[in-house]
Structure formats: C-alpha cells, structure tokens
N, C-alpha and C positions, 0 to 999 in steps of 0.2 A: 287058278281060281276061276269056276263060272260063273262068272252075278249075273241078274237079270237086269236088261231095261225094258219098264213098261212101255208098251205100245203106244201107249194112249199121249204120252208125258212128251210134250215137242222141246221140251227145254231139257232134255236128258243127258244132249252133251256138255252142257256146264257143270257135268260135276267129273266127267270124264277125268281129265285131267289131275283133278285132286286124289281119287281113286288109283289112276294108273302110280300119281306120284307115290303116296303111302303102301300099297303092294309091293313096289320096288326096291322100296325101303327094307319091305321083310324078307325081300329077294323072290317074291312068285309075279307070275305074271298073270295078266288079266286077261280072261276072253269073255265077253257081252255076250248074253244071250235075249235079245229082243221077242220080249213073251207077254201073252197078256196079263195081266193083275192078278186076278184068280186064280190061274194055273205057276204062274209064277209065285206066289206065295205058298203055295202047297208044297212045289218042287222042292221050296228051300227050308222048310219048314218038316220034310221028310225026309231030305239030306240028300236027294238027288242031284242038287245044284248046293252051291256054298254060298249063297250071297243074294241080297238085293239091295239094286243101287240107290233104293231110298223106297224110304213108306213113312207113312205116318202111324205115331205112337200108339194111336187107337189098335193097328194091330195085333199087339200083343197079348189080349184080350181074347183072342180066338186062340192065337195058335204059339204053342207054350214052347217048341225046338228050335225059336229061334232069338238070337241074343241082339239088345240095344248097344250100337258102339256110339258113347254118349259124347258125339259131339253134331250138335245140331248144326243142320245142312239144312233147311227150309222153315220159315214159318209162311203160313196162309192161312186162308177164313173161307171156309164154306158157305155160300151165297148164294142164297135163293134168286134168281133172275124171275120176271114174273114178263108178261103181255101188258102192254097199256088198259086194257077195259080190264086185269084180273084184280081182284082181290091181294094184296103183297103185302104179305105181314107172316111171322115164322108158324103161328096158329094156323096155316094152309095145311100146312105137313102132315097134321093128325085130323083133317077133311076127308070123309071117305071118299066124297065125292069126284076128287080132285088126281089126276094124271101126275106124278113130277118124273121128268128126266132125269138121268142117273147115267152113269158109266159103269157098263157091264162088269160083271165079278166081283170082288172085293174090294175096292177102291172106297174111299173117306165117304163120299155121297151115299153109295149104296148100301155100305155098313148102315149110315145113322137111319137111311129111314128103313131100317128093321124093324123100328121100336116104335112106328108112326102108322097113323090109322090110310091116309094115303095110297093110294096105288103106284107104283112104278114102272116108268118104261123104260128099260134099257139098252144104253147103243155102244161103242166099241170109244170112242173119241168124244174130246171137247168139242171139238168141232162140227162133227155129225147133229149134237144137241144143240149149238150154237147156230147151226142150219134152219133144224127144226121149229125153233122160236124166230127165227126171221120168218118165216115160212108161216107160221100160225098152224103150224101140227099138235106145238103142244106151247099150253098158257106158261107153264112152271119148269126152269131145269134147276139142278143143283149141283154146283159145280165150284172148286177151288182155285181161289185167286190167289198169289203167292205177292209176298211183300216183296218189293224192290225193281219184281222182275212184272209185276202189271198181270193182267185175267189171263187165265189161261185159255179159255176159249174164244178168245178173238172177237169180243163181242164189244159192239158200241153201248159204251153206258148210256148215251143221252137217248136210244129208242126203246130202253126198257125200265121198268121199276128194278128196285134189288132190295134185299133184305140181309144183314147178315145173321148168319143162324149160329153157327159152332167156327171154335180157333184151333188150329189143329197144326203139330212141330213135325217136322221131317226129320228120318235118322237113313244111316245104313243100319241095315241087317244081317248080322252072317248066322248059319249054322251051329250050335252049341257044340258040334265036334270042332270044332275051330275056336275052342273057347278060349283055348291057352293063346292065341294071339290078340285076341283083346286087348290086352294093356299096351303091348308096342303098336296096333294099328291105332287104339284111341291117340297114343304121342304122336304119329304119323300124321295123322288126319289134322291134328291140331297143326304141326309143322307147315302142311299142307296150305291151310289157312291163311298162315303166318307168309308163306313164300309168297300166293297167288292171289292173297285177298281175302277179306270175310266173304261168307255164303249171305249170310245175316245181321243186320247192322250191330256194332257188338254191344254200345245200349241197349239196347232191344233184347239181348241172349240172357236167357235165366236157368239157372243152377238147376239140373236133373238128377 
C-alpha cells in the first residue's frame, strides 16, 4: 500500500506506527510516499496511490474517490495568527484589502479561504509562514493547531494576537477501490489505539 505523508505536516511520524500496525494486520505492507497536499490528494483520489495518512474531513467535499476510515486520528482549530498593530478578529478573512498566509495546495487553511473576500499567499510549510509573521512580511497567517500535541507552526503565542476561526477532525483516507477493507482496517485502527494510546483525548471523540 502507498499512502501519502504531507510535507508540510512535522508530526507525521506519530501516526506512523498505528498505520504500519493496522496494515499488518490485513497483511500488506506500507510504503510512505512524502508529497505535497495538493498533488497528494489528487494522486489518491485518482487511484494512483492508495492512501493518505491523514486529512481533514473538509476533504471530502472536493473529491468524491476517496473513502473516510472513521476513526478519528486528530482534532485542531484553524487560527488566525495576526501582527500586534493588525486588526485580529475572524471578519479579516472577507477584507479585500488584507494578505492571509495559507499553505500551498489543498490543505484545511487554503481550502476555507476559497469562500473569503481576502487575498492569499502561499508557501509550502508551517514554518515558512511562521517565519513570515516574525519577520513582518505578512500581518495574517492561518494555520492549524492540533489538540494535545500544541501549534503546528512553531510560533510563540505571547508575540502575536490569534483568533480562532473553524474546528476541523483528522481521518485516513484510502482509495474506494480498497473499499472492501474498510471494515477490518477501521477494527485495526481501533486495535491500534487500544495497543498504543489514544490519538485524541477519548472525552473529546464524537460519534461520525
């Protein structure tokens, strides 16, 4: 099986493991393909590749070939970061005026502000954007903070405003030609869980 890890994603090898475990289960083995977001969801989404090792649900919205195995592996909140002199409030986002960082391709940030009057700049990494805003390139980024595991792009809360915008759940994805293992990878995954720990605190986990 080829799943993708996004490039962008520095916490990608914690799920390594729960993955390698539940494939082994079904008896296939796993090779990583390290891709960016965009190209990576198309690939598997047109059945070139079988797999990615996590997206958020907003996905499925776009692109219809590929299947939810419903046991949630992430939650985070999309979070507006702003500059101390900017304006920080979620009503930036539909500013024509206003620049927001984004991570390039299809990724949670770039998806929402489709539908936003805002401008976008786009870069490859959290951290690229996380640069940026130290630097005073750009006022605004928006970027996904995951519960448990703290912001993803490396950024000191105390020198910036934030806002939170949108909450958004992490899943694997596979290919809908792969549809018949769905039910033994969701017991898998769950097993998985069970063996190495929650992903998500299991308070927190609600019924999909």
């Amino acid at each position: 099986m080829h799943i993708t890890i996004p490039l962008s994603d520095t916490f990608s090898y914690r799920y390594e493991k729960y993955l390698h475990f539940s494939y082994n289960q079904l008896g296939y083995k796993i090779i990583f393909e390290k891709i960016l977001m965009a190209r990576a969801i198309e690939m598997v989404d047109t059945g070139r590749l079988d797999a990615m090792m996590i997206a958020g649900k907003d996905v499925e919205q776009n692109y219809t070939n590929i299947l939810r195995v419903p046991v949630m592996l992430a939650r985070g909140t999309l979070v507006l970061y702003c500059s101390k002199q900017a304006n920080c409030q979620a009503s930036e986002l539909n500013n024509a005026n206003n620049i927001i960082g984004v991570i390039r391709g299809a990724s949670v940030s770039g998806n929402f502000m489709r539908n936003m009057r805002a401008s976008t700049y786009s870069v490859k990494s959290e951290e690229h954007l996380g640069s940026m805003l130290r630097k005073g390139r750009l006022n605004y980024i928006l970027i996904i903070n995951e519960e448990q595991f703290g912001q993803v792009g490396d950024l000191d809360d105390t020198q910036f405003q934030k806002v939170e915008v949108y909450h958004s759940e992490g899943y694997h994805y596979i290919h809908k030609k792969h549809k018949h293992l769905l039910p033994e990878l969701t017991q898998a995954l769950q097993i998985a869980i069970e063996k190495f720990g929650p992903l998500v605190e299991p308070d927190k986990t609600e019924n999909n």
